[in-house]
C-alpha positions as CSV (number, residue, x, y, z in Angstrom):
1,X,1.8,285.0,3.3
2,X,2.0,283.4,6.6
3,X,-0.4,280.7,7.6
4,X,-1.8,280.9,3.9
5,X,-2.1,277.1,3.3
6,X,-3.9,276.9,0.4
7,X,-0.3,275.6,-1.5
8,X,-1.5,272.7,0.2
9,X,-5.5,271.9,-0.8
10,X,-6.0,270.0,-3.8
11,X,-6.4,271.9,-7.0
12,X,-10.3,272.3,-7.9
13,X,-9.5,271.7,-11.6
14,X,-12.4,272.6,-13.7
15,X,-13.9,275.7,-11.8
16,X,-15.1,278.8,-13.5
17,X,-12.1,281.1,-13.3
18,X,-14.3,283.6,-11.3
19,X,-15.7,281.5,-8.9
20,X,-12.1,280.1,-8.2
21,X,-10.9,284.3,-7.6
22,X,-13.5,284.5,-5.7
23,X,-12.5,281.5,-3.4
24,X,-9.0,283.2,-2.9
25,X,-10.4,286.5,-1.7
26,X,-12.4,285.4,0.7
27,X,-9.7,282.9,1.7
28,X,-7.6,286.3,1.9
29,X,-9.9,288.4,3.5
30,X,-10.6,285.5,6.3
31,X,-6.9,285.6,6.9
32,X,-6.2,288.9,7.0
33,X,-9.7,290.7,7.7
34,X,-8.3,294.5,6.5
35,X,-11.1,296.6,6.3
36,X,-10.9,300.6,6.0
37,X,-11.5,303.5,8.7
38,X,-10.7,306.3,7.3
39,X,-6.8,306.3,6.4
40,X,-6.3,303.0,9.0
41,X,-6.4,299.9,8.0
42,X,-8.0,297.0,10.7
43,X,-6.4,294.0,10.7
44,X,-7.0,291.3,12.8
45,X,-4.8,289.0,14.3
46,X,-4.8,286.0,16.8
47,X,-2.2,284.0,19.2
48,X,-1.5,282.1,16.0
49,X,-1.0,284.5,13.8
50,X,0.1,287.9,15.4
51,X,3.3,288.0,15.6
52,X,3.8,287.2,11.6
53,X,1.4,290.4,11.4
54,X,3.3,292.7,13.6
55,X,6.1,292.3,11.3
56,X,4.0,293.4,8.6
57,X,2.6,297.0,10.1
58,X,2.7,300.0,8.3
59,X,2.2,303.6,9.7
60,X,-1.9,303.9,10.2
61,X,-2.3,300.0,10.1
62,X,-4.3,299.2,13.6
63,X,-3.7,295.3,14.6
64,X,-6.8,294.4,17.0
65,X,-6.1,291.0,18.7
66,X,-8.8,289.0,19.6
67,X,-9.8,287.6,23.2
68,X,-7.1,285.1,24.1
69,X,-3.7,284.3,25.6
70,X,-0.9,285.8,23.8
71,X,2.9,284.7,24.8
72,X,4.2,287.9,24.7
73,X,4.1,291.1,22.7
74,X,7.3,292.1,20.6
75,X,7.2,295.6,19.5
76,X,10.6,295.8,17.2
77,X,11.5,297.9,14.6
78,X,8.0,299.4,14.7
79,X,7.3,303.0,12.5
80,X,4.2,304.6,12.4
81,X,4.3,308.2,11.6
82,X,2.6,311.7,13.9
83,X,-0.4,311.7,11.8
84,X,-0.8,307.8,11.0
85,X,0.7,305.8,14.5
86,X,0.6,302.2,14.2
87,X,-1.8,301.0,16.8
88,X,-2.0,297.5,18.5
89,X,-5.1,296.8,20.7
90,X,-7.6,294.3,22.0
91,X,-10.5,293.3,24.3
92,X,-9.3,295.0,27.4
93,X,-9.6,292.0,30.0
94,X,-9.7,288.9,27.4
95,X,-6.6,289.7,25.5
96,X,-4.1,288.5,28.1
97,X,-0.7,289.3,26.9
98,X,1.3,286.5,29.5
99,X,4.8,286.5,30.8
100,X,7.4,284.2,30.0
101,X,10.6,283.9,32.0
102,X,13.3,284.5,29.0
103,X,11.6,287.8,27.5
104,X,9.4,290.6,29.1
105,X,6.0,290.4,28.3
106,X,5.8,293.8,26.1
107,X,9.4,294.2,24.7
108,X,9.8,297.5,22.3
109,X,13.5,298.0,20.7
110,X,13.9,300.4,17.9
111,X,10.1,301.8,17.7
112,X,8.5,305.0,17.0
113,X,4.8,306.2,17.2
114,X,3.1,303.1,18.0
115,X,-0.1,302.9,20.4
116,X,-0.6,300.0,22.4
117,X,-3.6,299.8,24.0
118,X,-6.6,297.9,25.4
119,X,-4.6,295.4,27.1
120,X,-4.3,292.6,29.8
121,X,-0.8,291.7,31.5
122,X,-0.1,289.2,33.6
123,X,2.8,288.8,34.9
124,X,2.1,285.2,36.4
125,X,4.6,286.0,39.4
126,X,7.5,285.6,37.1
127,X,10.8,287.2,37.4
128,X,10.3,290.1,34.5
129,X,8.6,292.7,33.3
130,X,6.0,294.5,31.8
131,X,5.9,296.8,28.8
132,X,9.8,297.2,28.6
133,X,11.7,300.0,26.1
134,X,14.9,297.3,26.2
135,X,18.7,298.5,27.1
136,X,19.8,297.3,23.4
137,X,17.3,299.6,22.0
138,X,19.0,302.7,20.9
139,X,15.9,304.6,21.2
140,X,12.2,304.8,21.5
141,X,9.9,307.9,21.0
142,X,6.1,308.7,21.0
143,X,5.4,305.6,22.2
144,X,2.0,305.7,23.8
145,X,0.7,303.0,26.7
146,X,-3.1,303.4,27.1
147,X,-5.6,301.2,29.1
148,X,-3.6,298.5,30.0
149,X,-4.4,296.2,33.6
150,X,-1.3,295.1,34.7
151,X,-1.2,292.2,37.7
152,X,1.1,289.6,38.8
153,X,4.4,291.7,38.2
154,X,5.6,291.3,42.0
155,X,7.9,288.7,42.2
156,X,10.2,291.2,43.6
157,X,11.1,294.9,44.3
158,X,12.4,294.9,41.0
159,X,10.1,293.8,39.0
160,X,8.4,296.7,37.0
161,X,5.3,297.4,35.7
162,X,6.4,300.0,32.7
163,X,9.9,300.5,32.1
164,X,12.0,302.6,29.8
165,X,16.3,301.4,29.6
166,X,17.2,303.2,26.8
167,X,16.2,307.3,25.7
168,X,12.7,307.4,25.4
169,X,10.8,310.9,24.7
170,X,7.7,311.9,23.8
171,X,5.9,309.2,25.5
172,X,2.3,308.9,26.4
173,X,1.2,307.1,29.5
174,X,-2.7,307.2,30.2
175,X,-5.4,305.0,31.9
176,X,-3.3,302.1,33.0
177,X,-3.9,300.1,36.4
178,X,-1.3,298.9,37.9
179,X,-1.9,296.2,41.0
180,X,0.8,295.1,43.9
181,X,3.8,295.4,41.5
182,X,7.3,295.5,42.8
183,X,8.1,299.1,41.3
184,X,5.2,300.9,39.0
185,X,7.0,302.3,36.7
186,X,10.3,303.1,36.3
187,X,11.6,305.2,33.9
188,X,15.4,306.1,32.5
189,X,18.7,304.5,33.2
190,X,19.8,303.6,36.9
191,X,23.2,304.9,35.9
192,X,21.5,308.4,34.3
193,X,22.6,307.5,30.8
194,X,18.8,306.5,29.0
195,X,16.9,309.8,29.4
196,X,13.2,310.0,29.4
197,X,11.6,313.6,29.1
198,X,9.0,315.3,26.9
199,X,6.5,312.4,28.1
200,X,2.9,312.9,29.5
201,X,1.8,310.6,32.6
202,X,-1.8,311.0,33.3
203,X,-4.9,309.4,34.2
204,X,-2.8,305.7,36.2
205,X,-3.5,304.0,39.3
206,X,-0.5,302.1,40.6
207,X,-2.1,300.4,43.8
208,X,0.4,298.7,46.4
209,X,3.8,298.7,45.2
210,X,6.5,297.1,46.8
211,X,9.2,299.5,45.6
212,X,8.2,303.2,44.2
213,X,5.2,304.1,42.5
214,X,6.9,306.2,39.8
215,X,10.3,306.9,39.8
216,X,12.0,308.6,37.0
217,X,15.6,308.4,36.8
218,X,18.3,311.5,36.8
219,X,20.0,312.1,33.8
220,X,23.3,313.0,33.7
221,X,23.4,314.5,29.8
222,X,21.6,314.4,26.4
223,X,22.6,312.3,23.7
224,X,22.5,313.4,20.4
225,X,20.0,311.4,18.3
226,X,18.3,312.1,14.9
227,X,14.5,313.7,15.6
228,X,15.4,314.2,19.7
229,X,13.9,317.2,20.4
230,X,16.7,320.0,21.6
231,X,14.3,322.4,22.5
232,X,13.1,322.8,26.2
233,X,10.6,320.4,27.2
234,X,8.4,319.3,29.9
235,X,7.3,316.0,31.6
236,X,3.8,316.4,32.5
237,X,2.5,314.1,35.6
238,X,-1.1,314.2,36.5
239,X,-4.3,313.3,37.6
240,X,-2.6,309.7,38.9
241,X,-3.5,307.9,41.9
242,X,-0.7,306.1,43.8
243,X,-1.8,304.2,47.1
244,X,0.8,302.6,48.8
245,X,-1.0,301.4,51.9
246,X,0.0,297.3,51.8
247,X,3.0,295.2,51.6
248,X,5.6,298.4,51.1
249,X,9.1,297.5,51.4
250,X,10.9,298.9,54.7
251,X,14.4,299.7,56.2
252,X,16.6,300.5,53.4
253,X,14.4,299.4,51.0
254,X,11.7,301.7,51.3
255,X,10.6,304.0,48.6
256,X,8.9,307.3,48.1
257,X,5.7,306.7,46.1
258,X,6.9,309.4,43.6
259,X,10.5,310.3,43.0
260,X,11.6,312.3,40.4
261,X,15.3,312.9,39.2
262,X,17.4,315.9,38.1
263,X,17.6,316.6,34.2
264,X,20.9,317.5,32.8
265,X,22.5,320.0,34.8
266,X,24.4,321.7,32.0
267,X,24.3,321.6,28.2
268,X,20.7,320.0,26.2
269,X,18.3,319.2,28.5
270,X,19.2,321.9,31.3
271,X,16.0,323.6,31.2
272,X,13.8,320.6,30.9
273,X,11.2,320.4,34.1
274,X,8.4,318.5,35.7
275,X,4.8,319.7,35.7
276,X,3.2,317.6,38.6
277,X,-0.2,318.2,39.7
278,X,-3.6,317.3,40.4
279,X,-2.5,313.9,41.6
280,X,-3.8,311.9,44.7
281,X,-0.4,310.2,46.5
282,X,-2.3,308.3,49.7
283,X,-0.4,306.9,52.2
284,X,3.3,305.3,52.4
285,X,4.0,304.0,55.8
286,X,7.7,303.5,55.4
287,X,9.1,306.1,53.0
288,X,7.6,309.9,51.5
289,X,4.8,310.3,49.0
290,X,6.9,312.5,46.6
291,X,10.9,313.1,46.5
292,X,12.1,315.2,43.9
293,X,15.3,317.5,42.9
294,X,15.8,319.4,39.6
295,X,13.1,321.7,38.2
296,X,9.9,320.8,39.7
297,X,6.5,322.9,39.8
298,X,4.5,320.7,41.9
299,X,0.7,321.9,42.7
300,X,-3.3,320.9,43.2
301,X,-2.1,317.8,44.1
302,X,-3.8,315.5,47.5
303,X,-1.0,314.8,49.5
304,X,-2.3,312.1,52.3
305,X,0.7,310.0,54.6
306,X,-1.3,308.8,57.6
307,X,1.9,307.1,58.6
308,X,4.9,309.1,57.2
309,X,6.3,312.1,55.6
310,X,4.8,313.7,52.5
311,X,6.7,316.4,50.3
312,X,10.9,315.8,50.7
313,X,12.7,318.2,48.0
314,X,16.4,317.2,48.9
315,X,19.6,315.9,46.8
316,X,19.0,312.3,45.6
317,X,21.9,312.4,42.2
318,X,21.6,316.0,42.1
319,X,20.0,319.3,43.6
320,X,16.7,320.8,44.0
321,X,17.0,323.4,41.4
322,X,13.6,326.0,40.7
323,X,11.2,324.5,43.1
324,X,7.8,325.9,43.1
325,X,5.0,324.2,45.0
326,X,1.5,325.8,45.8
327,X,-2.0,325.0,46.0
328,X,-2.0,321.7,47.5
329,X,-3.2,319.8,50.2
330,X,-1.2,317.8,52.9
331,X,-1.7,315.9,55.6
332,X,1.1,313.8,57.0
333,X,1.7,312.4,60.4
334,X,5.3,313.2,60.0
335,X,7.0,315.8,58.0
336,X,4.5,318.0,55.7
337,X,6.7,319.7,53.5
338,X,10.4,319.8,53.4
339,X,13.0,321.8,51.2
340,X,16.8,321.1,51.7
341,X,19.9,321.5,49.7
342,X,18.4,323.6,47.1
343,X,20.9,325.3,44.7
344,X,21.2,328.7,45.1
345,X,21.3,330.1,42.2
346,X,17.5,328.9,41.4
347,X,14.5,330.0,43.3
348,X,12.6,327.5,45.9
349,X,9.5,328.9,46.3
350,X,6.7,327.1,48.7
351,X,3.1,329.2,49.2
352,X,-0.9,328.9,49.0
353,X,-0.8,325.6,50.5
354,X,-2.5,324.0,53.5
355,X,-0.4,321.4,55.2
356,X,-1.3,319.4,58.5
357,X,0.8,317.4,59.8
358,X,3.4,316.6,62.8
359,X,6.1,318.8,61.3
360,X,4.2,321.2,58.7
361,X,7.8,322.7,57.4
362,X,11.3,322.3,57.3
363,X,13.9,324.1,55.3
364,X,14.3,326.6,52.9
365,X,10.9,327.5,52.5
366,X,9.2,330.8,50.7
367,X,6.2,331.9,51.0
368,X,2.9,332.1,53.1
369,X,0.9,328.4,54.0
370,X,-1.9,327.7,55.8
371,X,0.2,325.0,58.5
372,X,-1.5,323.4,61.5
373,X,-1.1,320.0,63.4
374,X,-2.1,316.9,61.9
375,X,-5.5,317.0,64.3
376,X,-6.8,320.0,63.6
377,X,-7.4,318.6,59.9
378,X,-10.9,317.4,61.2
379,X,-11.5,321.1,62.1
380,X,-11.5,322.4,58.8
381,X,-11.5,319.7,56.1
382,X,-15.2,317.5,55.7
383,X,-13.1,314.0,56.4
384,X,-9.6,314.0,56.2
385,X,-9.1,310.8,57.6
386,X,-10.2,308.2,55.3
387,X,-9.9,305.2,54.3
388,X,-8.8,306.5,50.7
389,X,-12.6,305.8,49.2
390,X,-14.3,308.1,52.2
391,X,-11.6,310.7,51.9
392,X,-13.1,314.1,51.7
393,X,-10.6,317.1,51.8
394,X,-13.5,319.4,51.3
395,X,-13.3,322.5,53.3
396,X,-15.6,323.3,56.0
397,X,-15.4,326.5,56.2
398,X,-13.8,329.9,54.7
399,X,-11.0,330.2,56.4
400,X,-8.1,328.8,53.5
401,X,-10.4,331.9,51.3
402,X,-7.7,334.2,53.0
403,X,-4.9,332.9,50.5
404,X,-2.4,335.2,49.2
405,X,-2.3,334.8,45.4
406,X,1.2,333.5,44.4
407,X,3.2,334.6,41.7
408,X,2.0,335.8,38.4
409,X,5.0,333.3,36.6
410,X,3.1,330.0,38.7
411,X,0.2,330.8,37.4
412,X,0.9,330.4,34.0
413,X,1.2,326.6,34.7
414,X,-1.6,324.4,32.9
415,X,-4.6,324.2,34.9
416,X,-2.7,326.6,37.9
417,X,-5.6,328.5,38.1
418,X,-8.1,326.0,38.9
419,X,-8.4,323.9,41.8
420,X,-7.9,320.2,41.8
421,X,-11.0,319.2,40.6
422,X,-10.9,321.8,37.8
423,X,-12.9,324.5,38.8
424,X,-11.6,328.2,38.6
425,X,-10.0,330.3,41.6
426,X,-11.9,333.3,41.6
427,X,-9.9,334.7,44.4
428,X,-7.0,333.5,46.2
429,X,-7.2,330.5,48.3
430,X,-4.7,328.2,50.2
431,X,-4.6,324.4,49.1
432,X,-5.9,322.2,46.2
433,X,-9.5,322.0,47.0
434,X,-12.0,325.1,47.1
435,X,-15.4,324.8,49.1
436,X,-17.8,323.5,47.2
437,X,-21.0,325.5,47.5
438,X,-23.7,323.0,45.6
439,X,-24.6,321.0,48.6
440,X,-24.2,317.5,49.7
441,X,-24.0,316.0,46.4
442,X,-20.9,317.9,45.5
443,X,-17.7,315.9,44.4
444,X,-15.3,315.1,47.0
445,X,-11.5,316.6,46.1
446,X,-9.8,313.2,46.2
């Protein structure tokens, strides 16, 4: 056992057998400290000791590091299983996982449901990366990121908070904060050859990026891999808050805050799509809040550019393919809402939204929105024009009430007929937020 020095004491000839037993137990149980919960087993591990440990996880073993600076965090070769996940936490702010310029600071090859949670990063300005599924990896599923602070990961645009380089599905990414990185996360292969799908993204704030927000990369097919699920499947994005107000990369360098890419355009993966909504995307003065292409249902989200564009669907690697976006809320000083390039052969449809801006809509665009210039947003909304914490997209009045209820197949969409903030349509309505109607102290929708 590693670290077990007791090889090395002198022998305590003469003891009761007992008491000498009893001496290696607790010796043991100092070590190691397993106890049970339930079916898991705690262990508990330190910056001398942890990475002999991690080696040493079984499916339903939890490793809880203490407060302290760990060099690193190598997830390889990791197995938990659906209803035992191996799970590797700590003491949110006190267990610092630091970078080191020759390996990225969370580094998973070869691993399968494992939780890592509970978390501090710093990236110490170093040239590398954060929680990393590496390119030698040949895959990586149900991996779930929770809770993790993330700073210091900005020593340039391309240095990423969470990234994914080889297939990854079934992820789970919820709760992390992500501060002045150079990309948020990005996720898939540059070259569309390490697909990520079937993954949930909820619950993150990614504030100041250099680079994107999110972007997740086009994929140009589906590999074949053992337990890859062939079925169709969805990539779930919401409740995040990206703000992109400070130190944003310009010129040919600037990047939308969210872009998604296509999935496979023919064979396994074809149907796959994006379910985006109930998001806050606040301000981007050099590039869009969201680009996207593929299948994309995009809706109750907060849409705020007080510089730039907002919504671009256009051809990135591939094509806009079914396109539906309704029930949100923009206000841009450039472009609201554009659709170009869509593929024909797949509906674009655009209604139920309220959109102020310079340029409310260009393209292809189907259906009936609310549009007005980007002033008349103090008209109807209760403060539309922040800074992000007084942001109140509220209405006024009554008059997005005269909505025209969109199509029966949108509404089937998790949480479609709500508005942002949850609360149920009871009648058709334009836009993400419905007026609230307890007073004062009602929630703003931001």
């Amino acid at each position: 056992m590693a670290g077990n020095r007791a090889g090395n004491s002198p022998r305590h000839f003469g003891e009761p057998r007992a008491a000498r037993m009893l001496c290696v137990l607790l010796f043991a149980a100092a070590l190691w400290s397993v106890t049970s919960e339930g079916h898991a087993h705690i262990i508990h591990g330190d910056p001398h000791n942890y990475r002999v440990l991690l080696g040493q996880l079984k499916p339903g073993d939890v490793l809880q590091l203490a407060p302290g600076e760990y060099d690193g965090l190598p997830i390889h070769n990791l197995h938990g299983r659906a209803d035992a996940p191996i799970t590797v936490t700590g003491h949110a702010d006190r267990t610092v996982i630091v970078a080191n310029p020759i390996r990225n600071t969370v580094s998973i090859i070869n691993a399968s449901h494992v939780v890592i949670r509970d978390l501090h990063l710093d990236g110490r300005g170093i040239v590398t990366d954060g929680v990393v599924c590496e390119r030698e990896s040949a895959w990586a599923h149900h991996i779930t990121i929770q809770n993790l602070a993330m700073i210091n990961f900005a020593a340039d645009r391309f240095t990423v908070g969470i990234a994914t380089r080889c297939p990854a599905w079934g992820w789970i990414i919820r709760a992390n904060r992500i501060i002045r990185p150079g990309t948020g996360m990005y996720l898939g292969g540059s070259d569309g050859t390490a697909p990520f799908f079937a993954a949930t993204i909820e619950d993150n704030e990614i504030h100041n990026p250099i680079g994107y927000g999110i972007q997740i990369k086009h994929q140009i097919t589906r590999p074949q891999i053992e337990s890859m699920p062939s079925t169709k499947s969805v990539t779930v994005i919401r409740r995040n808050r990206i703000v992109k107000s400070d130190g944003a990369s310009t010129g040919a360098d600037a990047r939308p805050s969210l872009l998604v890419g296509h999935f496979p355009v023919a064979g396994a993966g074809s149907s796959d799509s994006y379910v985006i909504h109930s998001n806050v995307f606040y301000d981007n003065p050099s590039e869009a809040l969201f680009q996207g292409e593929g299948n994309v249902a995009l809706y109750n989200n907060v849409l705020v550019n007080p510089h730039g564009d907002a919504v671009n669907f256009r051809p990135h690697n591939g094509r806009p393919r079914a396109v539906y976006m309704f029930h949100n809320t923009v206000i841009a000083a450039g472009v609201g809402i554009s659709v170009e390039g869509g593929d024909p052969d797949f509906e674009q449809y655009v209604g139920g939204n309220v959109v102020f801006a310079s340029r409310p809509l260009e393209g292809a665009i189907g259906g009936r929105n609310f549009i007005a210039g980007r002033d008349r947003a103090r008209v109807h909304l209760v403060n539309p024009d922040g800074p992000l914490p007084e942001l109140d997209l509220n209405p006024r009045d009554d008059t997005f009430n005269a909505g025209q209820d969109v199509p029966t197949a949108m509404q089937q969409f998790p949480d479609a007929r709500a508005d942002f903030l949850g609360t149920s349509r009871t009648a058709p309505t334009f836009g993400a937020c419905l007026k609230r109607t307890d007073g004062p102290t009602s929630r703003p929708c931001r």
